[in-house]
C-alpha positions as CSV (number, residue, x, y, z in Angstrom):
1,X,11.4,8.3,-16.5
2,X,11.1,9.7,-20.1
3,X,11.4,6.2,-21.8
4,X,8.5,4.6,-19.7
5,X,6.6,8.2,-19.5
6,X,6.5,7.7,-23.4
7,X,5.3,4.0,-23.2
8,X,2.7,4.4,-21.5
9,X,1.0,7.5,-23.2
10,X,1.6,5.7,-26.4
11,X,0.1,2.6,-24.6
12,X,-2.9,4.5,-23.0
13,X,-3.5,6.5,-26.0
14,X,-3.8,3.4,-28.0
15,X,-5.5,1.2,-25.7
16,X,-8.3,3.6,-24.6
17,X,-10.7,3.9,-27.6
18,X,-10.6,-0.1,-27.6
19,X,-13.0,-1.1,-24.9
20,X,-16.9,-0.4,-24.9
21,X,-18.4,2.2,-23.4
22,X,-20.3,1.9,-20.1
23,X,-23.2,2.6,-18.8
24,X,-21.7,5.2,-16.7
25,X,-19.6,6.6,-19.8
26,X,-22.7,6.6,-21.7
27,X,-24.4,8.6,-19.1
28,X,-22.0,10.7,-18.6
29,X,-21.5,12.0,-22.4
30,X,-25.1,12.0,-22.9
31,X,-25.0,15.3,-20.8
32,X,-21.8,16.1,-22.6
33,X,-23.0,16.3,-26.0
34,X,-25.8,18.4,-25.3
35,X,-26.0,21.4,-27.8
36,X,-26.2,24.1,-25.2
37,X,-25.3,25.3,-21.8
38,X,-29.0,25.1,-21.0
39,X,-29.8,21.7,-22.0
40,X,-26.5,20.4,-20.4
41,X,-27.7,22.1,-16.9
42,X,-31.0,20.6,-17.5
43,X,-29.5,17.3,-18.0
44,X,-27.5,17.6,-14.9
45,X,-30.5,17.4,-12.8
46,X,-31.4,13.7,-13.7
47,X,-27.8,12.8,-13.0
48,X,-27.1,12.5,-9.2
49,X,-24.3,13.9,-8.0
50,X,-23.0,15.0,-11.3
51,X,-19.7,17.5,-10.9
52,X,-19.4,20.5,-13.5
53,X,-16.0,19.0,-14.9
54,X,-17.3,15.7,-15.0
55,X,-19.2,16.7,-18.3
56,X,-17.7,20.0,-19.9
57,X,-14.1,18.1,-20.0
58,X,-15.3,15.2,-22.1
59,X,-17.4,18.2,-23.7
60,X,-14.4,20.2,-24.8
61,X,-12.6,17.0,-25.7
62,X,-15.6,15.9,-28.0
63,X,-15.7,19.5,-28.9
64,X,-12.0,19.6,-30.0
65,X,-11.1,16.5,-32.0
66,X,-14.7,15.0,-33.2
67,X,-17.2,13.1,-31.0
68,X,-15.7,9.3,-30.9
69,X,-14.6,7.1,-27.7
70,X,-11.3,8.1,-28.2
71,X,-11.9,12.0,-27.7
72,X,-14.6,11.3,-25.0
73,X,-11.9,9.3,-23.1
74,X,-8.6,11.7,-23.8
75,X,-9.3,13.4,-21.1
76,X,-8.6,10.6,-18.6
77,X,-6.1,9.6,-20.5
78,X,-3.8,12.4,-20.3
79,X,-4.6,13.5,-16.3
80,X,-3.1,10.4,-15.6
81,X,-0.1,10.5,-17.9
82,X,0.5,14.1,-16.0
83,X,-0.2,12.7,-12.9
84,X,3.2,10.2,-13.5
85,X,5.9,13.5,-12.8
86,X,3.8,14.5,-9.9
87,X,4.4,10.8,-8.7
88,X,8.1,11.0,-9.6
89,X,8.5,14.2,-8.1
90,X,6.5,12.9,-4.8
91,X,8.7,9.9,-4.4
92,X,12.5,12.0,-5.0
93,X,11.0,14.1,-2.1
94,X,10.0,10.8,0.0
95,X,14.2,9.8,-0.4
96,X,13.2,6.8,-2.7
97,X,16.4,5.0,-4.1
98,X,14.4,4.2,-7.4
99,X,11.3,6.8,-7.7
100,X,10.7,5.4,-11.4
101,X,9.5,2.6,-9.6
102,X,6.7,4.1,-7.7
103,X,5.5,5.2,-11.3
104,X,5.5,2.1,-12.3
105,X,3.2,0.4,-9.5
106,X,0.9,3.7,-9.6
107,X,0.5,3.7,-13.5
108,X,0.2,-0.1,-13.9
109,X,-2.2,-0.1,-10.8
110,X,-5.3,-1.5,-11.8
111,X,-7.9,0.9,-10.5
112,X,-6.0,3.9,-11.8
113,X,-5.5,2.4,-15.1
114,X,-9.3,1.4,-15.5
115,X,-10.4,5.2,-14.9
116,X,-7.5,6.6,-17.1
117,X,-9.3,4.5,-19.9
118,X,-12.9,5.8,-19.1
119,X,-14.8,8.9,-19.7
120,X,-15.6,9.3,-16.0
121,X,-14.0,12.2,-14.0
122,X,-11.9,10.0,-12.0
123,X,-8.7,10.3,-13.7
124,X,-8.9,14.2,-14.2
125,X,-9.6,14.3,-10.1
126,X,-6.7,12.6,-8.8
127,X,-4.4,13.6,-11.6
128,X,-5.5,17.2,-9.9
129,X,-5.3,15.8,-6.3
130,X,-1.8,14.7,-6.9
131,X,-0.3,17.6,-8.3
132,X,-1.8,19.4,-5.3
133,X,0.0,17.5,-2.6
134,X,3.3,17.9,-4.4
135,X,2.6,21.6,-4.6
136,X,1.5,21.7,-1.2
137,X,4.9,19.9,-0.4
138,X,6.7,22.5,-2.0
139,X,5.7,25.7,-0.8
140,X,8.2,26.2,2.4
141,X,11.1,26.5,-0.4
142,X,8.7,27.8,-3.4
143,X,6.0,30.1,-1.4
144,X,4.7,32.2,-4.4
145,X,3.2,28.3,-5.5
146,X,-0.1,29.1,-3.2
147,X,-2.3,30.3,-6.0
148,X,-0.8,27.2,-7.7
149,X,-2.2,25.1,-4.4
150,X,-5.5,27.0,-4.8
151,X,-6.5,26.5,-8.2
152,X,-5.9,22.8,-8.5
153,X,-7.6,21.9,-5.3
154,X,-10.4,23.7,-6.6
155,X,-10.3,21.9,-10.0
156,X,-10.1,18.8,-8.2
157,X,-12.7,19.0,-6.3
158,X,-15.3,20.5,-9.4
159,X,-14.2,17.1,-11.0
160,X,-14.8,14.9,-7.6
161,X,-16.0,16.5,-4.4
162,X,-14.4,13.0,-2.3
163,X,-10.5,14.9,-3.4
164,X,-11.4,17.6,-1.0
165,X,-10.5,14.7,1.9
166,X,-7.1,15.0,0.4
167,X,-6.9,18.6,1.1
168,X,-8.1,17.5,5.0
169,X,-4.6,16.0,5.0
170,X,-2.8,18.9,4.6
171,X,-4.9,21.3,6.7
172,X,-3.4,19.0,9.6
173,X,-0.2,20.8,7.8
174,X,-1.1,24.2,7.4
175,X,-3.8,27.0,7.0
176,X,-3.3,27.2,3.3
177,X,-5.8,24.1,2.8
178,X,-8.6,25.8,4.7
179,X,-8.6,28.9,2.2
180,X,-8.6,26.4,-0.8
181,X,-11.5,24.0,0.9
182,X,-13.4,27.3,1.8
183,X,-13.1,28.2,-2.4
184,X,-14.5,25.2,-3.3
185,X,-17.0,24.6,-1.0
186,X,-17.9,28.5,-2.2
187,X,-18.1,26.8,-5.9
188,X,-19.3,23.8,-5.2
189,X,-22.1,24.9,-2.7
190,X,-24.1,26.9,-5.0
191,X,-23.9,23.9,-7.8
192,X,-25.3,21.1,-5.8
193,X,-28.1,23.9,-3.8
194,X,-29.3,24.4,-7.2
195,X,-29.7,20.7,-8.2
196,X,-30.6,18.8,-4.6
197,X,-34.5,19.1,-5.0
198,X,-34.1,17.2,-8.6
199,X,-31.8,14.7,-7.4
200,X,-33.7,13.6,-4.8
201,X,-36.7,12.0,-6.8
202,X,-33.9,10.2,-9.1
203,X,-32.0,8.9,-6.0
204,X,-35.4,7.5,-5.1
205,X,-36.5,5.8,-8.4
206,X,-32.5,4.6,-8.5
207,X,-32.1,3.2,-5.0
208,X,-28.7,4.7,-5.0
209,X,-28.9,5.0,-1.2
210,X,-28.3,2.1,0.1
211,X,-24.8,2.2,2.2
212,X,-23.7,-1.2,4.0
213,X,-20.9,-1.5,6.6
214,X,-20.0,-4.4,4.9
215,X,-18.8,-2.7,2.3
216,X,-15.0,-2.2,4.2
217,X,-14.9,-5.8,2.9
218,X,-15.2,-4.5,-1.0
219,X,-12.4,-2.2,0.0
220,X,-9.9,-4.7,1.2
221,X,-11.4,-6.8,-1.9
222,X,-10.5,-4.0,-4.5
223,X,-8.6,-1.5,-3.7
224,X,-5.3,-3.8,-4.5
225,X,-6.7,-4.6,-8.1
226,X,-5.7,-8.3,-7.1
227,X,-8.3,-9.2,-4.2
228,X,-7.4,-9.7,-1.1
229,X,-4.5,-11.6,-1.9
230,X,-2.6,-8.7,-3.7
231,X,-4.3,-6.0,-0.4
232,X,-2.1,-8.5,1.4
233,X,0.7,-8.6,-0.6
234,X,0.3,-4.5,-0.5
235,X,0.0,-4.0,3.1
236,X,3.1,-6.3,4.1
237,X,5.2,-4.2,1.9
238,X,3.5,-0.9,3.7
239,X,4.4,-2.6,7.0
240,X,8.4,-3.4,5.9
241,X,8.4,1.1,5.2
242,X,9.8,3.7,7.3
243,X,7.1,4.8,9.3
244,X,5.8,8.5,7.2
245,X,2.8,10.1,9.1
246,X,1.9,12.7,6.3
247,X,1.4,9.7,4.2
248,X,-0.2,7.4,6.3
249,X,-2.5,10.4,7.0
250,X,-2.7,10.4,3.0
251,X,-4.4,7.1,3.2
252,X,-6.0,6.5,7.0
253,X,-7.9,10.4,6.3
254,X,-9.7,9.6,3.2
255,X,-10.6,6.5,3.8
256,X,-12.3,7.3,6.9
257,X,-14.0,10.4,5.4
258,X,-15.6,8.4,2.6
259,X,-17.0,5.9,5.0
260,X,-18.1,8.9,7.2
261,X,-19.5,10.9,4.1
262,X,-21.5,7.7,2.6
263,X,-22.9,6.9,6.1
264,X,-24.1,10.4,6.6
265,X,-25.5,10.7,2.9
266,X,-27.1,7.2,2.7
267,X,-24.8,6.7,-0.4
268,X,-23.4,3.9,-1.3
269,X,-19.8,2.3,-1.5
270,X,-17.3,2.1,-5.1
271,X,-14.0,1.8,-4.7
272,X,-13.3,4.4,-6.8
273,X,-14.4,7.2,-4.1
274,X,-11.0,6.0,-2.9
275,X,-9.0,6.4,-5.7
276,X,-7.2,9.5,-4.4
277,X,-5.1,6.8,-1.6
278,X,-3.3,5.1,-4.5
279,X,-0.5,7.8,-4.5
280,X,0.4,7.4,-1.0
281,X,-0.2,3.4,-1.4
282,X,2.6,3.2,-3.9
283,X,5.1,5.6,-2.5
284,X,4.6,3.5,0.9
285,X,4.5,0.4,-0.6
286,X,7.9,0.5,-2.9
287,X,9.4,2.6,0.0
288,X,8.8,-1.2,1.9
289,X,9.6,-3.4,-0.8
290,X,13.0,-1.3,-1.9
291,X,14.4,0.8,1.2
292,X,18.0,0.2,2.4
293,X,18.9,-3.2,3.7
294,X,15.5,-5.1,2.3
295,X,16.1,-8.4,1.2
296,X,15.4,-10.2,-1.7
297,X,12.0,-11.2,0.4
298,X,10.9,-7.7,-0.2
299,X,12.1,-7.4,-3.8
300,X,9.6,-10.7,-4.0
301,X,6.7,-8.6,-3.1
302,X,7.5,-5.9,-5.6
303,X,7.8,-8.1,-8.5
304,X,4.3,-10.1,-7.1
305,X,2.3,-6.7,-7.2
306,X,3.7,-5.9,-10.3
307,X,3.0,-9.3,-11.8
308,X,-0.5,-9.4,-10.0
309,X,-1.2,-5.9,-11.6
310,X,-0.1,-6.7,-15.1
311,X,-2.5,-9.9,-15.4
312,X,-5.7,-8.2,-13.6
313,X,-5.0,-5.6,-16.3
314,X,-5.2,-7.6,-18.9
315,X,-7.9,-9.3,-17.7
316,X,-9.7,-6.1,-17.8
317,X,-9.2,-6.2,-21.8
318,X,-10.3,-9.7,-22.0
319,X,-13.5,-10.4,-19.8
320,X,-16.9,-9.9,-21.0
321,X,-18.1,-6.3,-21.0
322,X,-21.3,-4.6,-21.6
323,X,-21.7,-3.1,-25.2
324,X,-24.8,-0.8,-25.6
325,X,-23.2,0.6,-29.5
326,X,-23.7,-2.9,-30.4
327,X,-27.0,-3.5,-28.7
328,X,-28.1,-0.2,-30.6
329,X,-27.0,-1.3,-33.3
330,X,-28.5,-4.4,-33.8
331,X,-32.0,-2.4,-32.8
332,X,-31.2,0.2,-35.9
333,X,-31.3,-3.3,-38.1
334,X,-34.7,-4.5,-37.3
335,X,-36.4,-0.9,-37.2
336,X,-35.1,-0.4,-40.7
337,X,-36.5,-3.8,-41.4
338,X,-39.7,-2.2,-40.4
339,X,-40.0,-2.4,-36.5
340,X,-41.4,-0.5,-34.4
341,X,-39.4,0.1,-31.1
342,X,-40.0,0.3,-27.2
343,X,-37.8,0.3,-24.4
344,X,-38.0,-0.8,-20.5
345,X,-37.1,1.2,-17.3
346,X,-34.8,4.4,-18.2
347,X,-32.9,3.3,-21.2
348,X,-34.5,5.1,-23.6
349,X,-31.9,8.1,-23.8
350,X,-29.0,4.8,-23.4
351,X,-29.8,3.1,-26.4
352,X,-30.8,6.5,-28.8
353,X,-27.2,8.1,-27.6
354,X,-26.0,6.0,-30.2
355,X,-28.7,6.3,-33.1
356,X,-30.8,8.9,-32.5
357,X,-33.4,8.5,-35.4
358,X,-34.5,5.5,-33.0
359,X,-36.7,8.4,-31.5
360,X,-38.6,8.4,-34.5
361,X,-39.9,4.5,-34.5
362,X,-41.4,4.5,-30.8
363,X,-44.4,2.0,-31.0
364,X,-47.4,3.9,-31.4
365,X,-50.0,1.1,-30.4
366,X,-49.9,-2.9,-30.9
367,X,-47.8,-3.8,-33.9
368,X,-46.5,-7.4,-34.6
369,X,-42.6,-6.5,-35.4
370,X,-41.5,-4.8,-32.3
371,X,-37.7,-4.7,-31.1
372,X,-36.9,-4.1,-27.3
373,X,-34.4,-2.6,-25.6
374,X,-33.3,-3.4,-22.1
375,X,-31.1,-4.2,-19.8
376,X,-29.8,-6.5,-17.0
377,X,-30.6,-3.4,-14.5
378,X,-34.2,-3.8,-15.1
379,X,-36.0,-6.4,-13.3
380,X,-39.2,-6.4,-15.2
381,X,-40.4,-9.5,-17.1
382,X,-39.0,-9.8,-20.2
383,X,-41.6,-10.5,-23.5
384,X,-41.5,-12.9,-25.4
385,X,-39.3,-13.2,-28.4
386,X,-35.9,-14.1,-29.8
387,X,-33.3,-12.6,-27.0
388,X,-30.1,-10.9,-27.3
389,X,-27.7,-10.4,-24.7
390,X,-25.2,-8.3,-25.2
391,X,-23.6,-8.8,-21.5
392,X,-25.5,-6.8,-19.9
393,X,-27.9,-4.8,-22.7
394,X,-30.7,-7.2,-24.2
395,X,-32.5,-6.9,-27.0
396,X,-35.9,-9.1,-27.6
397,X,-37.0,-9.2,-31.5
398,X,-40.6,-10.5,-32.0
399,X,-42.8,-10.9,-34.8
């Protein structure tokens, strides 16, 4: 556990600052960096749905070693390194002959590994979620561990609201979980009271409700990593384990609650509101794949996850990704070549994240060297002009 516990922080911490930011990321930090507590609030209430921890840990991060992708994306990096003994712990407690390699399939899992590399409050949540459950799990021989229980279910759910469906699994369990969900709602209540009447206007302008039914199919699709061939090669392993209600609850609870939540909200679907599942999904699925008498059929479908993982992993490294430092910075060269700048649609604060003296070279009136930014999310007519894409940010030069 130590050896591979070491390998992949050392892997994680290495591999994290390497990819572009996002426009999510970007979003995110933008609130982050703020100078105050006053302008961070303020900012808060253009962002939807924003969750306190969701900026002040990339904040503290940034604060802490130096604003730079790496420090923005620590955060993320380490909840799920410290998630890994929870899982450990999780899977000795679940009889597992091999709990190192429920580690394995939860660290290497695709969807956890893309939100342990991103500056999103993903990670931090189910990192939080995780150690709750295996706290929760412990109290009948460690009872003094309930203030324990209380605080992390409360982090969790300041750094993702959806980990509070977790906590609906153990109040099947115990009253514990309804003095923790009654905290947080207490917390969280308050927070989004204040901000509802600004969100609304922004949800409007953003289209950001606009749930589909269909979107079950995106879960099958995702969840996995691997399409639906690796949710197949998942749920066959599932079906070969020893039937575990607490952690078929684990999964069949928050998936139903996030389908329930986004129907009643209007909101829509990311695979990533089910993130806090994977746990359960990996102790179920190598309790399948490597539980007394299983052939070397079900070995087959470890090693075909595992190998499925590994490659959509890397694929993640290799495919073409959005890259709004270099679109910004290819609009810093043509306003110091004496351009004058405009942007379309909201990317305004996007593109002067990364050079803020862009704020200065707004075009005043008609000019005959102007530089615009964009993006793919805007569906306004592009000008005329030489185009850059930069998958996904575009920049058009004219003169």
């Amino acid at each position: 556990m130590r050896l591979f516990l070491a390998l992949y922080a050392a892997a994680l911490l290495l591999l994290s600052p390497v990819l572009s930011l996002w426009l999510d990321e970007i979003l995110t930090l933008i609130g982050a960096v703020k100078p105050d507590l006053e302008t961070l609030l303020a900012y808060v209430g253009t962002a939807p749905g924003g969750t306190p921890l969701a900026f002040l840990a990339p904040r503290w991060s940034m604060q802490l070693f130096g604003p730079s992708v790496f420090a923005a994306r620590l955060p993320s990096a380490l909840a799920s390194i410290a998630a890994c003994p929870a899982i450990y712990s999780l899977a000795k407690r679940l009889g597992l002959r091999t709990p190192i390699l429920a580690v394995v399939v939860f660290a290497l899992w695709p969807l956890q590994l893309r939100y342990a590399m991103e500056a999103r409050p993903y990670a931090l949540a189910l990192a939080l979620s995780v150690w709750s459950t295996e706290v929760f799990l412990s109290l009948p021989e460690r009872p003094h561990r309930k203030w324990l229980y209380i605080a992390l279910t409360v982090l969790a759910a300041l750094a993702q609201p959806y980990a509070l469906f977790v906590t609906g699994v153990h109040l099947l369990y115990g009253r514990l979980p309804l003095v923790a969900a009654g905290i947080s709602a207490l917390v969280l209540l308050p927070w989004y009271a204040h901000f509802r009447a600004a969100w609304a206007p922004v949800n409007s302008v953003q289209q950001l409700a606009t749930f589909d039914p269909k979107s079950a199919l995106a879960f099958l699709h995702e969840i996995s990593g691997s399409g639906y061939t690796g949710t197949a090669i998942l749920a066959a392993g599932i079906v070969l384990s020893v039937p575990r209600r607490f952690w078929l609850l684990s999964i069949a609870v928050p998936v139903a609650a996030v389908f329930a939540a986004n129907g009643v909200l209007h909101y829509f679907f990311a695979t990533r509101q089910l993130i806090f599942i994977l746990p359960a999904l990996a102790l179920l699925f190598v309790s399948g794949t490597t539980g007394p008498g299983r052939g070397k059929a079900a070995w087959l479908l470890l090693a075909a996850f595992l190998s499925a993982s590994i490659y959509e992993d890397i694929q993640w490294f290799r495919k073409p990704r959005e890259n709004w430092q270099a679109a910004a910075d290819a609009i810093q060269r043509e306003v110091v070549s004496g351009a004058c700048v405009q942007f379309q649609g909201d990317s305004t604060p996007v593109y002067e994240f990364f050079h803020p003296s862009l704020a200065q070279h707004h075009c005043a009136g008609p000019s005959g060297y102007v530089v615009t930014g964009t993006s793919s999310y805007v569906s306004a007519q592009l000008p005329a002009g030489r185009v850059l894409d930069f998958n996904g940010p575009r920049v058009i030069i004219q003169k």
